[in-house]
C-alpha positions as CSV (number, residue, x, y, z in Angstrom):
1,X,100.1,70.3,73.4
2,X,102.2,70.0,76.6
3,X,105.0,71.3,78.3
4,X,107.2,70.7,75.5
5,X,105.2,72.7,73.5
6,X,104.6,75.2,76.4
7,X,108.3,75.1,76.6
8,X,109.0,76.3,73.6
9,X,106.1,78.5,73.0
10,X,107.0,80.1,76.3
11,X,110.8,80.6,75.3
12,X,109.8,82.6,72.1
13,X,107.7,84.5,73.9
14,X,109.9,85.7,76.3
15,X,112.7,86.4,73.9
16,X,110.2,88.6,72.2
17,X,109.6,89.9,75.8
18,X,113.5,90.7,76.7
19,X,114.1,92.4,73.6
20,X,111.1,94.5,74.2
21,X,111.9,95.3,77.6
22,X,115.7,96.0,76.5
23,X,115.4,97.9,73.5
24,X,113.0,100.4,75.3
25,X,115.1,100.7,78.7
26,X,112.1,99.0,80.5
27,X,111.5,97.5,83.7
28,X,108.9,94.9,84.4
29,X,106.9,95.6,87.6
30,X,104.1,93.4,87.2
31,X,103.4,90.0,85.5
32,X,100.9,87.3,85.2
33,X,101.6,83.4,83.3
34,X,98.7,81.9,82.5
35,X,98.8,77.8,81.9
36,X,98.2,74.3,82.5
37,X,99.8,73.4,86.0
38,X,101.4,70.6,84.3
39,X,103.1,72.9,82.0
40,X,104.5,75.4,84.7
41,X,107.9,74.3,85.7
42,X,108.6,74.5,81.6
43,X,107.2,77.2,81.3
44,X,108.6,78.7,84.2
45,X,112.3,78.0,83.2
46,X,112.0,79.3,79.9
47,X,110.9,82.7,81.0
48,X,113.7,82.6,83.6
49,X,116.8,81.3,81.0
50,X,115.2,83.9,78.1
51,X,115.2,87.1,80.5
52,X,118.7,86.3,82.4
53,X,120.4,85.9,78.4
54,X,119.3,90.2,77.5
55,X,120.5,91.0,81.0
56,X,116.9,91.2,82.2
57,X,116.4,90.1,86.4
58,X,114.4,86.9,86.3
59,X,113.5,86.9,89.9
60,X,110.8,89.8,90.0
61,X,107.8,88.2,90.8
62,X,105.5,86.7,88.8
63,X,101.9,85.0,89.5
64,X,101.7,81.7,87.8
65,X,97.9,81.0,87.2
66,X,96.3,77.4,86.5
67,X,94.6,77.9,83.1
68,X,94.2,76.0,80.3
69,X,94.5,77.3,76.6
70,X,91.7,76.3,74.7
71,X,93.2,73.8,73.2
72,X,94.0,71.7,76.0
73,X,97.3,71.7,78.3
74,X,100.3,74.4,77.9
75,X,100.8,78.4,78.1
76,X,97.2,80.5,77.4
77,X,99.0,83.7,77.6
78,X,101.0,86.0,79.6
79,X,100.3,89.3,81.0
80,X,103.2,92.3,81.5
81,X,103.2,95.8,82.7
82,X,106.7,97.7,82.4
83,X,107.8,101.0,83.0
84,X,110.2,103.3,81.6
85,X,111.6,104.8,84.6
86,X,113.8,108.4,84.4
87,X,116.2,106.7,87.0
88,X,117.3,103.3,87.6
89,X,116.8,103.7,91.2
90,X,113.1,105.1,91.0
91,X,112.1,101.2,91.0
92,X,113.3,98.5,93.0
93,X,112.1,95.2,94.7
94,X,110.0,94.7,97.5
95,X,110.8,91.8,99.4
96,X,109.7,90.2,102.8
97,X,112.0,89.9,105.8
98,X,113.5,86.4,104.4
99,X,114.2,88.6,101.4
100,X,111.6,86.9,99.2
101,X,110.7,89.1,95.8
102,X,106.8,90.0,96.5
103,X,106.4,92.8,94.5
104,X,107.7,96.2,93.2
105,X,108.0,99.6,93.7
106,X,108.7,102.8,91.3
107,X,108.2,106.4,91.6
108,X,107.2,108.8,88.5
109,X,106.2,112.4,88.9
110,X,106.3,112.6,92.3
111,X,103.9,109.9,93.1
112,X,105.1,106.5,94.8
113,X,103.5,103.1,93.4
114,X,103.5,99.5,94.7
115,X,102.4,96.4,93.3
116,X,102.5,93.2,95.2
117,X,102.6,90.0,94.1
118,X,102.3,86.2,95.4
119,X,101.3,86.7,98.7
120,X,99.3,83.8,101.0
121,X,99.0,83.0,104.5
122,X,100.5,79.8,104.4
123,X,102.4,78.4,107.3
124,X,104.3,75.4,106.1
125,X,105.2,73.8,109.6
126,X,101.1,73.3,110.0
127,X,97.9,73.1,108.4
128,X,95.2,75.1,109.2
129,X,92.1,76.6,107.9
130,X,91.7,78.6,105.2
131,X,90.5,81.6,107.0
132,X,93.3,81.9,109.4
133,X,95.8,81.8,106.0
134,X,93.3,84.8,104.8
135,X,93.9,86.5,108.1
136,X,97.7,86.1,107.4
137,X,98.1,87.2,104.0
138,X,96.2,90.8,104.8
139,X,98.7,90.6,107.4
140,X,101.5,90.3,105.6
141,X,100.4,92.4,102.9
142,X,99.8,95.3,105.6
143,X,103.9,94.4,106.9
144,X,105.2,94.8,103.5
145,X,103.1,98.0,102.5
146,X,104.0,99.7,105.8
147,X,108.5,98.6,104.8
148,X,107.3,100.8,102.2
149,X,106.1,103.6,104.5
150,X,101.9,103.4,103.4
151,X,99.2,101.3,104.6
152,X,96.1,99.6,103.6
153,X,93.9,103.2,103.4
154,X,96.4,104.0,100.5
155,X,95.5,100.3,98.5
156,X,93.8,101.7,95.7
157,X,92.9,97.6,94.2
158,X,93.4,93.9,95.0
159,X,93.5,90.9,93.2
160,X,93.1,87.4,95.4
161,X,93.1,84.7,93.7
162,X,91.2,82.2,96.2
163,X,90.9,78.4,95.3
164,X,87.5,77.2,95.6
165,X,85.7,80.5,96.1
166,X,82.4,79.6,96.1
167,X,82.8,76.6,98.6
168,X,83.9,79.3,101.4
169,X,83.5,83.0,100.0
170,X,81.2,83.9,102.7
171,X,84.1,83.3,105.3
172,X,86.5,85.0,103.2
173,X,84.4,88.1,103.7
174,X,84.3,87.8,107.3
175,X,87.9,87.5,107.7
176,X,88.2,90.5,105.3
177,X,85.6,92.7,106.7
178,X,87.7,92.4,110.6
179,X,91.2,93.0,109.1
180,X,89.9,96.1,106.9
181,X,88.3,97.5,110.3
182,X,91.7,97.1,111.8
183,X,92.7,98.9,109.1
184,X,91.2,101.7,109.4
185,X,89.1,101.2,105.8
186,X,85.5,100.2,107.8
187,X,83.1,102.7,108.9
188,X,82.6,102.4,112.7
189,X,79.0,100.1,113.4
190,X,76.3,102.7,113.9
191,X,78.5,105.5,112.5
């Protein structure tokens, strides 16, 4: 298959998606695509044209992932979590100071949640190495958690999706090891 396939496959999907999310007052706060890279801009418009037609905001973030389907090139799946919140305005958008959609926020019983999405340390204007971009993105995901009045001690999991892990892991702990101790989440060394 390919992306016309993905195309369509995708647009049922998220029909199937926008009615769900509609019919049961829902709000998506997390979502995952997974698919062939050549299959994404297809895959990504039909998700986008099926939510805006029920009303539903097509701009909350949403982690494309390269992976194939078993059977060769298109969309292998999609992952959603929704809410049902009591008020419209216990969840909202958490965006960067350019007003980029990174994640988003909600509050039920009390308790205040965020879930972040699409973050990198990517500088476009240079190229540099990959562990000053992992520097930056705990950076940046520090900024945007403390917009939201928290911090890192209150992360409770991460997901990073690093390309080529294996050919530079041991640096990625490095980096991560220093920006956790400036967050507060290392013990002290000898303590």
């Amino acid at each position: 298959t390919g992306p016309t396939e993905a195309s369509r496959g995708a647009g049922d999907i998220y029909q199937a998606v926008a009615e769900f999310l509609c019919a049961g007052g829902m709000v998506a706060v997390h979502e995952r695509i997974f698919g062939s890279l050549a299959a994404r801009e297809a895959i990504i418009g039909q998700r986008s044209e099926r939510l805006a037609r029920k009303g539903v905001d097509p701009a909350t973030p949403v982690t494309y992932l390269q992976g194939n389907p078993l059977w060769g090139q298109g969309l292998a799946g999609v992952n959603m979590m929704a809410i049902r919140p009591a008020k419209p305005q216990d969840v909202w958008m958490v965006r960067d100071d350019a007003g980029l959609p990174l994640g988003r926020g909600w509050r039920r019983q009390g308790a205040t949640f965020l879930l972040l999405q699409n973050l990198n340390g990517k500088d476009p204007r240079i190229d540099e190495d990959r562990s000053i971009q992992a520097g930056r993105m705990f950076d940046r995901a520090d900024g945007l958690l403390r917009t939201q009045n928290t911090d890192y001690r209150s992360v409770a999991r991460t997901w990073l999706y690093l390309n080529r892990i294996l050919s530079w892991y041991g640096e990625f702990n490095k980096v991560r090891n220093v920006k956790y101790g400036d967050f507060g989440l290392m013990p002290e060394p000898g303590g």
